[in-house]
N, C-alpha and C positions, 0 to 999 in steps of 0.2 A: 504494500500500500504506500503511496507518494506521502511524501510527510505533510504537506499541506492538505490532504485529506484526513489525515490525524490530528491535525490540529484545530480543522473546523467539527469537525465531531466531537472531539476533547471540550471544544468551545461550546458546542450546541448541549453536553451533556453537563457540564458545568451551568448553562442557564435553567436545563431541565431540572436539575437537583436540586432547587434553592437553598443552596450552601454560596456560602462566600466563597475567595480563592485562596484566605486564609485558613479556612478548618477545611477545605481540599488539600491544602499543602502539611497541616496538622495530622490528618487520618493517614493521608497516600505515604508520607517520608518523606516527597519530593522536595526541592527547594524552590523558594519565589522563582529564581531566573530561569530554572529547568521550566517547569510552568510555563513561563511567559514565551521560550523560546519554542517550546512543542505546539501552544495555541499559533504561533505565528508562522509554522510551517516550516519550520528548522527540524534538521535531522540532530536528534537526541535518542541515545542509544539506552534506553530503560532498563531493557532486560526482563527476563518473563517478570521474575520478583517484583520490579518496582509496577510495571504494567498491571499485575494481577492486583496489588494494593490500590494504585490509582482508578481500576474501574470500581471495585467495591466504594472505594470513599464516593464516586459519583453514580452509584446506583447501578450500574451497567454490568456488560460484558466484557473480558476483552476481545470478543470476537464482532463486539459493534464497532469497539473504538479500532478496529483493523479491516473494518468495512464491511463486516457479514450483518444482511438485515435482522433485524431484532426479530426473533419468533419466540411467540407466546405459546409454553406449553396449554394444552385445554386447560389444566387446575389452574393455569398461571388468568387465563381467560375467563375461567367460571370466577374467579374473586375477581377482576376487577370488575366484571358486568356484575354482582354483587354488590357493588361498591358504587358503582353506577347506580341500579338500581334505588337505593339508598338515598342518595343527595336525590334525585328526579323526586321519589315519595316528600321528603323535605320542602322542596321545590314548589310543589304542584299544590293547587289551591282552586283549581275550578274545574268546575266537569262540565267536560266536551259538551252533552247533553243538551244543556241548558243553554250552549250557543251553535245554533247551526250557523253556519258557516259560509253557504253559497243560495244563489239565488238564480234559476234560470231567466235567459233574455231570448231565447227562442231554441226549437229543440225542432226536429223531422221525424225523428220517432216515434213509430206508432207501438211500442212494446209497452208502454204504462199510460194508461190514463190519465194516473195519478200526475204522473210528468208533468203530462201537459196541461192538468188543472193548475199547474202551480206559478205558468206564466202567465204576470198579470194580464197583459194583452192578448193573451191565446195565442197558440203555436202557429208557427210561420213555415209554410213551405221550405223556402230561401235562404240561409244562411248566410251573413255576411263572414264570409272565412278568409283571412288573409290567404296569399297562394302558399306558403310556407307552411299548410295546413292542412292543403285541399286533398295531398294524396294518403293523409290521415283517418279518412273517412268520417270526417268529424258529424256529427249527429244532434250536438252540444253547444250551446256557446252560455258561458255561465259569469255571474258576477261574483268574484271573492267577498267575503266579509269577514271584519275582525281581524286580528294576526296570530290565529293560531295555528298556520300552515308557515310564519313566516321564514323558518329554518329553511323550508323547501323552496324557498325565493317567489313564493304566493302573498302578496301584501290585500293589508283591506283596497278593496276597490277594482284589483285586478280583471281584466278579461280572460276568460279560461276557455281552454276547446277541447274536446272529449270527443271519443268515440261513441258508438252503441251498447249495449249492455252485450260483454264478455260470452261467451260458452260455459267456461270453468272459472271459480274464483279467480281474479288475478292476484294472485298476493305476491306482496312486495310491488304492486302498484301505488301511483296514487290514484284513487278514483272518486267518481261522484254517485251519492245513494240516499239514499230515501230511506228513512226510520220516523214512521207515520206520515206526518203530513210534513215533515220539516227536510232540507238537502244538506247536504256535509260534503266535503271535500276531506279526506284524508289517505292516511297509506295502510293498505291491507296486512297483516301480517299474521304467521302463524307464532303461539310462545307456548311452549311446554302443555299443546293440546288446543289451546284456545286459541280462537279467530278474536282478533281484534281492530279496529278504528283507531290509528295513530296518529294524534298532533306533529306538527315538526316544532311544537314548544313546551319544553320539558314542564312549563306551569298547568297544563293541560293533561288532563287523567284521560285515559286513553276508555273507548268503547269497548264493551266486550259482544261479541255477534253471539245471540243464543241467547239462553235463560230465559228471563220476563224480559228481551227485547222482542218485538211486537212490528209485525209489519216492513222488515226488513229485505231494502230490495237494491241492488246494485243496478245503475240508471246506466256509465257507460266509466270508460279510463279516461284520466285528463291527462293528455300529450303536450300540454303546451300552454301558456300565459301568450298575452299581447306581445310582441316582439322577444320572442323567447320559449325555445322547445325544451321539454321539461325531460 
């Protein structure tokens, strides 16, 4: 590995750590100057010893800080999504629920009634679909509400275009659906059995599909916002 790639790594894993470069230089044995001279891409000759001390003081490997990408064993991946999980519960203070999300502005689909009761002005043959969209099959054209997709680069107000309602679940989509009489925008996903409705903002309790949910119907997939394929 070129030492100027060891010393931007060394660099990038020293700001990951939030240690100083003083208790890096305290844990590792290294000296201030060795330090300064390995961030700046000077060849310094560590030796395994002092290499193996310097990744432990900065959390690491030395197979990162010598260029092998970082792999998470699963147990390493089941705690931090644990961990994850965790701060998102902390986090989260409103339920999806309570705020739908999207609002159609015209739709061609004849698959739900329901659909097309929900646009104010009744459905429209015609589509107005940018060409960036048109070989999408778009079915859909919707108005975002709120910011609870905003992670997914969906903001309030946005214009969104969909296709028709799917075959098979899409999970791991983002899609638009109907739970009663209200539309949602979010992403499908399976988690240890359960289908769920997922925010792209971690303040946001995610839906569960099933149980006492009532009336649940997947309308079509949103491929794309106003100047922006998703």
């Amino acid at each position: 590995m070129r030492a100027e790639h060891l010393g931007l790594r060394v660099t990038q894993a020293i700001n990951a750590s939030g240690k100083t470069r003083a208790q890096i230089i305290a844990e590792s044995g290294i000296d201030k100057s060795s330090l300064s001279r390995i961030e700046k891409g000077h060849i310094v000759n560590l030796g395994r010893d002092r290499m193996t001390r310097l990744a432990k003081a900065l959390g690491t490997t030395v197979g990162y800080l010598h260029g092998d990408p970082m792999v998470l064993s699963p147990e390493d991946r089941d705690e931090l999504l644990r961990h994850q999980r965790w701060i998102y519960d902390k986090l989260r203070t409103i339920d999806a629920r309570d705020e739908p999300n999207a609002v159609l502005i015209a739709s061609t689909s004849e698959a739900t009634d329901e659909a097309q009761d929900m646009i104010a002005d009744g459905g429209v043959a015609t589509l107005d679909v940018p060409n960036a969209f048109k070989r999408g099959n778009v079915e859909h054209v919707l108005r975002a509400i709120g910011q609870s997709m905003i992670g997914a680069a969906i903001a309030d107000n946005d214009i969104l275009y969909a296709t028709g309602a799917p075959k098979k679940l899409p999970l791991g989509k983002i899609i638009v659906c109907r739970i009663g009489h209200a539309l949602y925008v979010k992403r499908l996903v399976t988690e240890h059995g359960r289908v769920l409705l997922i925010s792209a903002n971690p303040e946001y309790l995610p839906i569960e599909i099933g149980g006492d949910l009532d009336d649940f119907e997947v309308i079509g997939v949103v491929i794309g916002r106003a100047g922006a394929v998703l």
